[in-house]
C-alpha positions as CSV (number, residue, x, y, z in Angstrom):
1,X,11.5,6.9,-1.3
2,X,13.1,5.7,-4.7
3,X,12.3,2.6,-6.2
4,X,15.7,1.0,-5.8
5,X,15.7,2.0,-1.9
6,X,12.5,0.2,-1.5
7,X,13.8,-2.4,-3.8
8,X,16.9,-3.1,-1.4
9,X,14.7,-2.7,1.8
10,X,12.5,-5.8,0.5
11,X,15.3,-7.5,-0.2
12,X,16.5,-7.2,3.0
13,X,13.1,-8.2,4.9
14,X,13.9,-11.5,2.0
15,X,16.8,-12.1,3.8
16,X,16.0,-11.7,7.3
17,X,12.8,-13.8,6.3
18,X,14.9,-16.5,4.7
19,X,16.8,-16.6,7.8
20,X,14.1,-17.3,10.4
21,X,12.9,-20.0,8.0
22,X,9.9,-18.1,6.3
23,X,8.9,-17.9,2.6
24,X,7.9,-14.9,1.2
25,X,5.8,-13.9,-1.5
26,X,7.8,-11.9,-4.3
27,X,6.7,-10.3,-7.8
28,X,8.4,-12.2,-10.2
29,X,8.0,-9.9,-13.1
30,X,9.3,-6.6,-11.2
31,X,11.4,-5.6,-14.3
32,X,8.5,-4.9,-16.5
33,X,7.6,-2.0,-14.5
34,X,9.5,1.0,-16.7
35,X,9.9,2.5,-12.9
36,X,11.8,-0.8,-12.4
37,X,14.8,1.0,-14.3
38,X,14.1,4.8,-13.5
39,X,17.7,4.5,-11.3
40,X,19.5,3.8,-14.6
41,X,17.2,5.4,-17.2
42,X,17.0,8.7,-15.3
43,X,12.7,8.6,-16.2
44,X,10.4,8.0,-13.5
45,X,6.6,7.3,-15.3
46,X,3.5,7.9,-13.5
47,X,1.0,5.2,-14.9
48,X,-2.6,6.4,-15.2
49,X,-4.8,5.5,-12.4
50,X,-8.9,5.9,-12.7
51,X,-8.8,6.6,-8.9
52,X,-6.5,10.2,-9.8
53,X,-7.1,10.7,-13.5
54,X,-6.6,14.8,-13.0
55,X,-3.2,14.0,-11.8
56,X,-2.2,11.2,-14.1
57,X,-3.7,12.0,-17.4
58,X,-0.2,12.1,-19.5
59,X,0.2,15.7,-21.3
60,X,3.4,14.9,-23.1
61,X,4.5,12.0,-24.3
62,X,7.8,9.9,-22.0
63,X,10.9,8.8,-24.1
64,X,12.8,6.3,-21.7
65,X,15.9,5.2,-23.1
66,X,16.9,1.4,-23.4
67,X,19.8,1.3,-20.9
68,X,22.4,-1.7,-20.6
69,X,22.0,-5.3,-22.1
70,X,19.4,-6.8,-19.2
71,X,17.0,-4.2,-20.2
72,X,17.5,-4.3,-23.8
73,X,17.2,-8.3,-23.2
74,X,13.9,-8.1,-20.8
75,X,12.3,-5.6,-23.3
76,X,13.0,-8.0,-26.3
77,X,10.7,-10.8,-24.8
78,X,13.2,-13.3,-26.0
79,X,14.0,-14.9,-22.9
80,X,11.9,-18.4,-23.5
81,X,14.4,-21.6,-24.2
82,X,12.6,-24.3,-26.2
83,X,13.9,-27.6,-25.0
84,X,15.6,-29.2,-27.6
85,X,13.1,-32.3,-27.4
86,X,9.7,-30.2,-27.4
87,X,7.3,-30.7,-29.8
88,X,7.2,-28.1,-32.6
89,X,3.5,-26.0,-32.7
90,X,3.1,-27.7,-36.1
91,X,3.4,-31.2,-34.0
92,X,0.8,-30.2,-31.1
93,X,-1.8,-28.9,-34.0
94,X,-1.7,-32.5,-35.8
95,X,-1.8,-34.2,-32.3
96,X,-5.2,-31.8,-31.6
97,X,-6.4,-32.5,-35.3
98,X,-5.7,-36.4,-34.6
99,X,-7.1,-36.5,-30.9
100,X,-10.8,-34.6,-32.5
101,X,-10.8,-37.2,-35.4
102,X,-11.0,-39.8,-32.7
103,X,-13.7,-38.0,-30.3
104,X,-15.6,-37.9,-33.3
């Protein structure tokens, strides 16, 4: 079974779940499995596993090629939003520096 088949068959438990009223658990961060996009890549990588390490020791190294803007996006990690009103990391150090100066 491919990913994406197993992929649509949760989704459809997700539904049918939804619809009797029950909440499901669900990985959130599916998309940073590489097998996550073997459907549009065309590369399905097997991860090395201690229980099987004959069978998954790599012997060549995987090119998998960045396919469409969501992946290119999700790969780039730049998908945090600072609120416009959040403290800057400058700010939170001299709030620390103040807060230790006073525990002192």
């Amino acid at each position: 079974m491919g990913f994406r088949t197993m992929k649509n068959q949760i989704q459809t438990v997700m539904r049918i779940a939804k619809q009797l009223g029950k909440e499901l658990q669900k990985n959130r961060f599916g998309e940073q499995d590489i097998n996550y996009w073997s459907e549009d890549t065309g590369v399905n990588v097997t991860y090395l596993s201690r229980s099987d390490w004959a069978a998954t020791f790599p012997t060549e190294a995987v090119s998998v090629p960045v396919v469409g803007e969501e992946m290119k996006t999700k790969l780039q990690g730049e998908v945090y939003q600072k609120a416009e009103d959040a403290p800057s990391a400058s700010e939170m150090n001299q709030e620390k520096q103040i807060m230790e100066l006073h525990l002192q």
